[in-house]
TORKOL-4160 file (C-alpha; in steps of 0.2 Angstrom, whole numbers, padded with zeros to 4 digits, m for minus):
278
<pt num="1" X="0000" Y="0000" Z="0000"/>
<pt num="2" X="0006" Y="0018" Z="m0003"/>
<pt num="3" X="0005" Y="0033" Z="0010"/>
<pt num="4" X="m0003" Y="0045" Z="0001"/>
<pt num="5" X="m0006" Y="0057" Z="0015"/>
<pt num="6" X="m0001" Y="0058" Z="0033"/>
<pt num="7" X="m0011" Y="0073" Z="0045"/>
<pt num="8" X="m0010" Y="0079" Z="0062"/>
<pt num="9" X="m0020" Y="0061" Z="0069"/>
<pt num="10" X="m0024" Y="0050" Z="0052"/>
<pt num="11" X="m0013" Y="0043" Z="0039"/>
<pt num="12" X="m0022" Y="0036" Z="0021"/>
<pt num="13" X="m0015" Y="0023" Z="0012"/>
<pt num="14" X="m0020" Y="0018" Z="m0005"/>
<pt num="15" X="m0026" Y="0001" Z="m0006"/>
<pt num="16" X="m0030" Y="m0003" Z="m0023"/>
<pt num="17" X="m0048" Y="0006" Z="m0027"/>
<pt num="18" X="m0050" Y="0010" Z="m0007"/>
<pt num="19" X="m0042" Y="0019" Z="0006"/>
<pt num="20" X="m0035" Y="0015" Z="0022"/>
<pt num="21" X="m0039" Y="0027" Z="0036"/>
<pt num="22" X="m0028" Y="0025" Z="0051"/>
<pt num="23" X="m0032" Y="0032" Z="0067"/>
<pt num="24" X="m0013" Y="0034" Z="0076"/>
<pt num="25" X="m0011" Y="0040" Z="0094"/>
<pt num="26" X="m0005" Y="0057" Z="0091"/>
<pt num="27" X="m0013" Y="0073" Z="0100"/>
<pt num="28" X="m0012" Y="0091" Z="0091"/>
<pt num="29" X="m0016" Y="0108" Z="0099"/>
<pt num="30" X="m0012" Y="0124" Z="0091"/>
<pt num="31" X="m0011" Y="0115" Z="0075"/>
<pt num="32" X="0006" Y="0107" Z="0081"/>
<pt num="33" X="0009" Y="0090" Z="0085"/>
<pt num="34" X="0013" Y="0085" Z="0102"/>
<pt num="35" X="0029" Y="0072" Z="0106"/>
<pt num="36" X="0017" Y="0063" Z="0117"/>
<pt num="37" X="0004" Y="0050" Z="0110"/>
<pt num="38" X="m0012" Y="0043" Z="0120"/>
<pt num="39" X="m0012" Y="0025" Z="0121"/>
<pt num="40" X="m0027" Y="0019" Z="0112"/>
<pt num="41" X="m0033" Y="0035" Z="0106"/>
<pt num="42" X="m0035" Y="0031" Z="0088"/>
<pt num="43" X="m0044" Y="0015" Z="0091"/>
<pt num="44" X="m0057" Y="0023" Z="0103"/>
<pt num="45" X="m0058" Y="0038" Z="0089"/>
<pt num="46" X="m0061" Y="0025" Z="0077"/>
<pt num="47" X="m0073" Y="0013" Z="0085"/>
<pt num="48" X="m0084" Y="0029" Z="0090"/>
<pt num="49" X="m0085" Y="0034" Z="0073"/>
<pt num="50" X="m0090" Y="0017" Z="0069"/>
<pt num="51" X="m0104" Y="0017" Z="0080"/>
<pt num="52" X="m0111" Y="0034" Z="0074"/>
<pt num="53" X="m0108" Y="0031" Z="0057"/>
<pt num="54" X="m0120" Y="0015" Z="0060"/>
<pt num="55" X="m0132" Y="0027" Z="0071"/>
<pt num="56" X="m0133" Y="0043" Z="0057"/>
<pt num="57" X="m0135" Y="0029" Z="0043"/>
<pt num="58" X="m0152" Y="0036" Z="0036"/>
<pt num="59" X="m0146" Y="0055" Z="0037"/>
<pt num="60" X="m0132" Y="0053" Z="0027"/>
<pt num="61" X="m0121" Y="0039" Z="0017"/>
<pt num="62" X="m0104" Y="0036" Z="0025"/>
<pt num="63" X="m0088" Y="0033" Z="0017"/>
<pt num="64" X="m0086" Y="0015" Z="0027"/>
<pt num="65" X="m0082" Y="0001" Z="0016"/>
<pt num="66" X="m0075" Y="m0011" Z="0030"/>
<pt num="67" X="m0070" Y="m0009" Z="0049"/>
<pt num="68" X="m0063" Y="m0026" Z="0046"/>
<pt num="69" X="m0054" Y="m0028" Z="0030"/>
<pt num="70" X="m0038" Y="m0019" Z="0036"/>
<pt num="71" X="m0021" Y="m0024" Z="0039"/>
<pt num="72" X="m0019" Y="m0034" Z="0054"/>
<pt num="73" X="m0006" Y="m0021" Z="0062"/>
<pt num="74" X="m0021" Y="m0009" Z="0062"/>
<pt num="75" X="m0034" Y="m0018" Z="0068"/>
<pt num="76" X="m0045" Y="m0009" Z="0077"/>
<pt num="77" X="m0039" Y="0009" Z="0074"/>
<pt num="78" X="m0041" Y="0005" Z="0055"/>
<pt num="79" X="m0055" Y="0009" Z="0040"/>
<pt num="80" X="m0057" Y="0003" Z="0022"/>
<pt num="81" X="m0065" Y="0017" Z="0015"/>
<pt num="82" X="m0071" Y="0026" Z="m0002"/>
<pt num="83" X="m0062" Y="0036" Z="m0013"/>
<pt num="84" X="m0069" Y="0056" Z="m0010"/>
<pt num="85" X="m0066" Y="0073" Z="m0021"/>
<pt num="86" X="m0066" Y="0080" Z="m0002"/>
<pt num="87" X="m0076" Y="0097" Z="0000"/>
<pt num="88" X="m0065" Y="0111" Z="0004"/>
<pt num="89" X="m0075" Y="0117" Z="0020"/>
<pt num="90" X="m0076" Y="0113" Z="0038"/>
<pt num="91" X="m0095" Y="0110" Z="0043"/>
<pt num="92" X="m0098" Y="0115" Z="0058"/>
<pt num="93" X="m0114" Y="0115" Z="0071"/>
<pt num="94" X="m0113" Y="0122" Z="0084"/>
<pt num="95" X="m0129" Y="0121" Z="0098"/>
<pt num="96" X="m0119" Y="0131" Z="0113"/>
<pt num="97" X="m0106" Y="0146" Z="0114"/>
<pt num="98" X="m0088" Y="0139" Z="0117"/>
<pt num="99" X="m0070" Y="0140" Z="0108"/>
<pt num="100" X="m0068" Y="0150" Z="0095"/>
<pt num="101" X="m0087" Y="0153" Z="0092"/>
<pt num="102" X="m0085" Y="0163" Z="0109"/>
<pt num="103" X="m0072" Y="0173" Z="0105"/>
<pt num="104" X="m0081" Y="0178" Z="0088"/>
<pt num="105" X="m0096" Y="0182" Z="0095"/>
<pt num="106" X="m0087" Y="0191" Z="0111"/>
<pt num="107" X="m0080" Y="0201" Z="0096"/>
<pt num="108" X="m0095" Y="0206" Z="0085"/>
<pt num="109" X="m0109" Y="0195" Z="0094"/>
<pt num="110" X="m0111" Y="0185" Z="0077"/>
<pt num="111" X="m0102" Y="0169" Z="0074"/>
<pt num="112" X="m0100" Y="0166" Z="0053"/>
<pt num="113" X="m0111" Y="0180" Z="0050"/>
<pt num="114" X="m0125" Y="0171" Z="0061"/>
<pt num="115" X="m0130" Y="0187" Z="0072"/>
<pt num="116" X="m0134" Y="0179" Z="0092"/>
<pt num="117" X="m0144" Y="0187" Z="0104"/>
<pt num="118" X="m0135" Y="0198" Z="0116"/>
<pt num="119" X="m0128" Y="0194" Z="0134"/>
<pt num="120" X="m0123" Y="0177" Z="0130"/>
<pt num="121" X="m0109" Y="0168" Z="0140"/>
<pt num="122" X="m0096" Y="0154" Z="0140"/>
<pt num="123" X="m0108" Y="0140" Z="0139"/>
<pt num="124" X="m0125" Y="0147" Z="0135"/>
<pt num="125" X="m0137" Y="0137" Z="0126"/>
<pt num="126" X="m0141" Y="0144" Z="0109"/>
<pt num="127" X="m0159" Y="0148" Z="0104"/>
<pt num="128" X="m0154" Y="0135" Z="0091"/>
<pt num="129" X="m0142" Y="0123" Z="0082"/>
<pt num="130" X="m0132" Y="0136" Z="0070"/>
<pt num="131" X="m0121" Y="0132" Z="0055"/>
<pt num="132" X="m0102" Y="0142" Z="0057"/>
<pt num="133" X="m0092" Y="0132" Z="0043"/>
<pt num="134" X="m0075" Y="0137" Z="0043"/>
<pt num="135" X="m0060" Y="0135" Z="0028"/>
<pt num="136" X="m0050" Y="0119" Z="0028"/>
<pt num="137" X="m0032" Y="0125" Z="0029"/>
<pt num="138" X="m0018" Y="0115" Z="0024"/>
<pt num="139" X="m0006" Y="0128" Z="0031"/>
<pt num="140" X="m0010" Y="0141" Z="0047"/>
<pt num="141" X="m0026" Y="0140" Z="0055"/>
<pt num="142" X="m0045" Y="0137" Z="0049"/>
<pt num="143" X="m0056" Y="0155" Z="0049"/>
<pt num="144" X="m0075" Y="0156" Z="0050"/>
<pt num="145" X="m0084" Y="0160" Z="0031"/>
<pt num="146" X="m0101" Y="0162" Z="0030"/>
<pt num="147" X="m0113" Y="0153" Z="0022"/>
<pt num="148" X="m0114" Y="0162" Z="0008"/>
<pt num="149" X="m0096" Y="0161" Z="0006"/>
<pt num="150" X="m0100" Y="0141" Z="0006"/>
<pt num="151" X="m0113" Y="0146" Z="m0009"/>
<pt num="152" X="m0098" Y="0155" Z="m0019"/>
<pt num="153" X="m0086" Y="0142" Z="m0015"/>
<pt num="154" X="m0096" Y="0124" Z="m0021"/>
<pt num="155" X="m0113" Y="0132" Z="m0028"/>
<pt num="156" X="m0129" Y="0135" Z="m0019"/>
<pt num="157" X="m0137" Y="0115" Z="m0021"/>
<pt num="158" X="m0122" Y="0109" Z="m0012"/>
<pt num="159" X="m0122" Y="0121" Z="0001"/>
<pt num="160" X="m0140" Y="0120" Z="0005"/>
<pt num="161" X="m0140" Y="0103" Z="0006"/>
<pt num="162" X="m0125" Y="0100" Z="0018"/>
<pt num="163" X="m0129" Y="0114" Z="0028"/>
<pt num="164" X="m0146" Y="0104" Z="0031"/>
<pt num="165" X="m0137" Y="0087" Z="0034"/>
<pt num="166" X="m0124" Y="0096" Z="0044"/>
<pt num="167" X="m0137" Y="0103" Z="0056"/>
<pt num="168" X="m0148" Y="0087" Z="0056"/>
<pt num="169" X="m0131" Y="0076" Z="0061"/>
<pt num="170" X="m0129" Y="0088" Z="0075"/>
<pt num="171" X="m0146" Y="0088" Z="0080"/>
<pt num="172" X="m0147" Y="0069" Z="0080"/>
<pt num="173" X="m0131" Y="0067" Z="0090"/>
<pt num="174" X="m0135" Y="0079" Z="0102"/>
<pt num="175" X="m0150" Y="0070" Z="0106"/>
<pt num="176" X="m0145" Y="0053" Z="0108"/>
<pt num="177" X="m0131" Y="0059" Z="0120"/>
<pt num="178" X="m0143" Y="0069" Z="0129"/>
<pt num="179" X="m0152" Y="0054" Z="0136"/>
<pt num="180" X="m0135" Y="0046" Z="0141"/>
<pt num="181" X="m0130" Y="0062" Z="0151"/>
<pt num="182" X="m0118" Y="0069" Z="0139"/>
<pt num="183" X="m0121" Y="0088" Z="0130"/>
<pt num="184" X="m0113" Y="0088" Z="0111"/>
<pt num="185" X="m0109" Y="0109" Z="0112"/>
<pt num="186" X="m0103" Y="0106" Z="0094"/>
<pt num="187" X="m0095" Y="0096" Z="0083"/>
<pt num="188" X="m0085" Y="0096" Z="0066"/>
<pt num="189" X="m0088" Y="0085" Z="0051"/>
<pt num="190" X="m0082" Y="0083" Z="0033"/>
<pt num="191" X="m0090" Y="0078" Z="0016"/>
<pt num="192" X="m0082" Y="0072" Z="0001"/>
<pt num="193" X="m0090" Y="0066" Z="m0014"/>
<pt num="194" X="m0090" Y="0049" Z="m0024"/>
<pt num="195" X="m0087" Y="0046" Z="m0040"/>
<pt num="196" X="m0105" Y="0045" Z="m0045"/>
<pt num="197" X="m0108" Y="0062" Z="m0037"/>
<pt num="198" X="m0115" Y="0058" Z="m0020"/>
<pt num="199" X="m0113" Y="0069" Z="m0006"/>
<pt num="200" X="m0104" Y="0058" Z="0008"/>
<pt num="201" X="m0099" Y="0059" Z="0025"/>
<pt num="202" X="m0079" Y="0054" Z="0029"/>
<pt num="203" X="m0067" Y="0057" Z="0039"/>
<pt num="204" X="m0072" Y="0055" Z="0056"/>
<pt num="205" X="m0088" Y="0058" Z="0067"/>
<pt num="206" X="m0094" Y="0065" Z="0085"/>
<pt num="207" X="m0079" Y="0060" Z="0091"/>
<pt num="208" X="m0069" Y="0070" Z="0107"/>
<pt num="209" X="m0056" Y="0076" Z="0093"/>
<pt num="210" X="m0070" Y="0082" Z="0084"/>
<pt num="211" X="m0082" Y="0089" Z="0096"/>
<pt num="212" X="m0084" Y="0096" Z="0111"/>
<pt num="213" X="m0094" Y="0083" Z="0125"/>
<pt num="214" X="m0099" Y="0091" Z="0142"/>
<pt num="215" X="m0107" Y="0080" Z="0156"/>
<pt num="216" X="m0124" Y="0088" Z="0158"/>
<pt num="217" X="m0126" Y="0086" Z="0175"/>
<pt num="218" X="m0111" Y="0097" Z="0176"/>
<pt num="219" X="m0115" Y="0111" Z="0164"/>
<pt num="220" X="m0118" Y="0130" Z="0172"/>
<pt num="221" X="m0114" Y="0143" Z="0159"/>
<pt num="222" X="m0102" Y="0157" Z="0160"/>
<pt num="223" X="m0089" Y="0146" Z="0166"/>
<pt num="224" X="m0078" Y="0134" Z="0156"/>
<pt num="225" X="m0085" Y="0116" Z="0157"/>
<pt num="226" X="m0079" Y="0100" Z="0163"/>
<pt num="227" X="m0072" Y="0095" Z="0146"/>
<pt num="228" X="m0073" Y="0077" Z="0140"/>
<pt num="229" X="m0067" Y="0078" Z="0126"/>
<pt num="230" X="m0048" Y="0084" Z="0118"/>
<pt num="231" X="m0050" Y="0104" Z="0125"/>
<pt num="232" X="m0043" Y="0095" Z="0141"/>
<pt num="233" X="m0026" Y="0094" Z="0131"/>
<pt num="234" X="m0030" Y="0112" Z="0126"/>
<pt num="235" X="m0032" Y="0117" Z="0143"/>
<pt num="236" X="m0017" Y="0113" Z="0150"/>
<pt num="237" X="m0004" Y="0116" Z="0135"/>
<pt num="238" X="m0010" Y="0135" Z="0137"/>
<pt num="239" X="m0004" Y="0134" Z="0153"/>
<pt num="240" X="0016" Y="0132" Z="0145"/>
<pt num="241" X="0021" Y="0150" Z="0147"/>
<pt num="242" X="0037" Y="0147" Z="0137"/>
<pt num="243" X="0029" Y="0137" Z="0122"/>
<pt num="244" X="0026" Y="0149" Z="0108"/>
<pt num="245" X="0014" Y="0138" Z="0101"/>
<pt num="246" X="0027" Y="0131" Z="0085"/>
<pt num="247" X="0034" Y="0115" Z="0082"/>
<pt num="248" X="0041" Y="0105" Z="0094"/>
<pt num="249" X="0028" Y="0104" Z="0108"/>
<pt num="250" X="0029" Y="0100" Z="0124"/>
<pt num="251" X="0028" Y="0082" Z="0131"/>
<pt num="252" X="0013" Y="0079" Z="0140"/>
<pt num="253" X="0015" Y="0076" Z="0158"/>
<pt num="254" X="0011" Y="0058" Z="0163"/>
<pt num="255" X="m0005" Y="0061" Z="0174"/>
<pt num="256" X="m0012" Y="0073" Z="0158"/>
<pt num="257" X="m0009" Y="0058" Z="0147"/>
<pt num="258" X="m0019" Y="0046" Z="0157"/>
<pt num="259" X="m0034" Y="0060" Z="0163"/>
<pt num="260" X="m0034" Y="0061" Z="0144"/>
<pt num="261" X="m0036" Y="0044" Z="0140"/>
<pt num="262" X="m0049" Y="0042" Z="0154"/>
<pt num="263" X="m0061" Y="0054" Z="0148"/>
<pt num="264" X="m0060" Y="0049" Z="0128"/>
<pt num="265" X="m0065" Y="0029" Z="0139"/>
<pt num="266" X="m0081" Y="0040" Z="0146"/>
<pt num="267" X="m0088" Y="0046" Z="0130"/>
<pt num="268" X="m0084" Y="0031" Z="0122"/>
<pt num="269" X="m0093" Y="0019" Z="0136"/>
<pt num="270" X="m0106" Y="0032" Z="0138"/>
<pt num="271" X="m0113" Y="0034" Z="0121"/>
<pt num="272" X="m0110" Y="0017" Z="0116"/>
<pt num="273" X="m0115" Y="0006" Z="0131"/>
<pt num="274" X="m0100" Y="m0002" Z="0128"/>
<pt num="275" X="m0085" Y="m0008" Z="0142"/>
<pt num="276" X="m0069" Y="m0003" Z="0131"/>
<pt num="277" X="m0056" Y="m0014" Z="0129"/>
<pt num="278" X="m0039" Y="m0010" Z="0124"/>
């Protein structure tokens, strides 16, 4: 198989007509990856993508061709996928104010152009799910676009359409982790599309690299939440005072690795109803 791209978490192999998605163990913040892994990070991201992918099945086709199929060396952490042109947006939903959406709206109290009632905090529940897609960069950071630059960029049919599917993924997620005790304040995805033209969803999804999970019995806006979820690592890097946030990263401390691990084992065995094993 040839390595045909290697990111900050996945590497793709071409297998024939498939793909290969790997899941490794690496951690990013600030758009830099860290020397230190966590153990079994790909193979929980992976296996909860799995299981969502199976749960959003009649919202949207997936890329998943096999979780099985896959070098043994990558078992678990591992899928055989489709081929996808992939879109050149970040979709994002977001159903409370955190991150970056926060500090946009702090800014100009809109968050991609969406304008949001006033006096909102760290935390607040939004009247509604809201579409904020960002760019995908391959080099610096990702900025928030509105949706009608979405429109200019891949047409108005497109647009409208994943903006829909985007909001409806969120929507149906949310839900489902709401009765298990776990809020889903927002999430990323990706769509690619296959060579007859369908609109897919790849990559990964709902995952704790790819959203932020709160535990609901812990939420209390205008503070920051309990994060479940990769913000954890966030949190503590911005606590390096003498990193400036370029290549090489810091090591993570040994008792941050495993807090990490533990809460990416919560979400996991919460949503799924599943012990994990390593």
């Amino acid at each position: 198989m040839e390595l045909v791209h290697s990111g900050k978490v996945r590497d793709v192999y071409a297998d024939g007509e498939d793909l290969i998605l790997v899941a490794s163990d690496r951690v990013s913040v600030y758009d830099v990856v860290l020397p230190t892994e966590i153990p079994d990070k790909g193979k929980i991201l992976t296996q909860l993508s799995l299981w969502w992918f199976e749960q959003l099945a009649d919202v949207v086709p997936n890329h998943v061709i096999s979780a099985t199929d896959v070098p043994a060396e990558w078992a678990g952490r591992a899928i055989r996928c489709r081929r996808l042109e992939m879109l050149p947006v970040e979709w994002i939903a977001r159903g409370y104010l955190a991150g970056l959406g926060l500090k946009e709206y702090e800014k100009s109290g809109t968050v991609s152009g969406i304008q949001l009632p006033p006096g909102l905090v760290e935390g607040s529940k939004l009247p509604e799910p809201i579409f904020t897609p960002t760019t995908k960069a391959t080099v610096g950071h990702d900025e928030f676009i509105t949706y009608a630059d979405v429109v200019t960029e891949i047409g108005e049919d497109t647009a409208e359409r994943l903006r829909e599917v985007t909001l409806e993924v969120y929507r149906r997620g949310a839900a489902i982790a709401a009765e298990r005790g776990i809020i889903i304040a927002d999430t990323k995805l990706e769509f690619g599309r296959a060579p007859d033209g369908t609109l897919v969803l790849g990559d990964e999804v709902l995952t704790s690299d790819s959203s932020r999970f709160w535990p609901a019995d812990d939420w209390q806006p205008g503070r920051p939440q309990h994060a479940l979820d990769k913000q954890f690592v966030r949190d503590w890097s911005s606590t390096i005072t003498d990193w400036d946030r370029t290549p090489p990263g810091p090591p993570i401390p040994a008792d941050v690795v495993e807090a990490t691990q533990a809460r990416y084992i919560q979400v996991y065995e919460t949503l799924t109803g599943n012990r994990w094993e390593s």
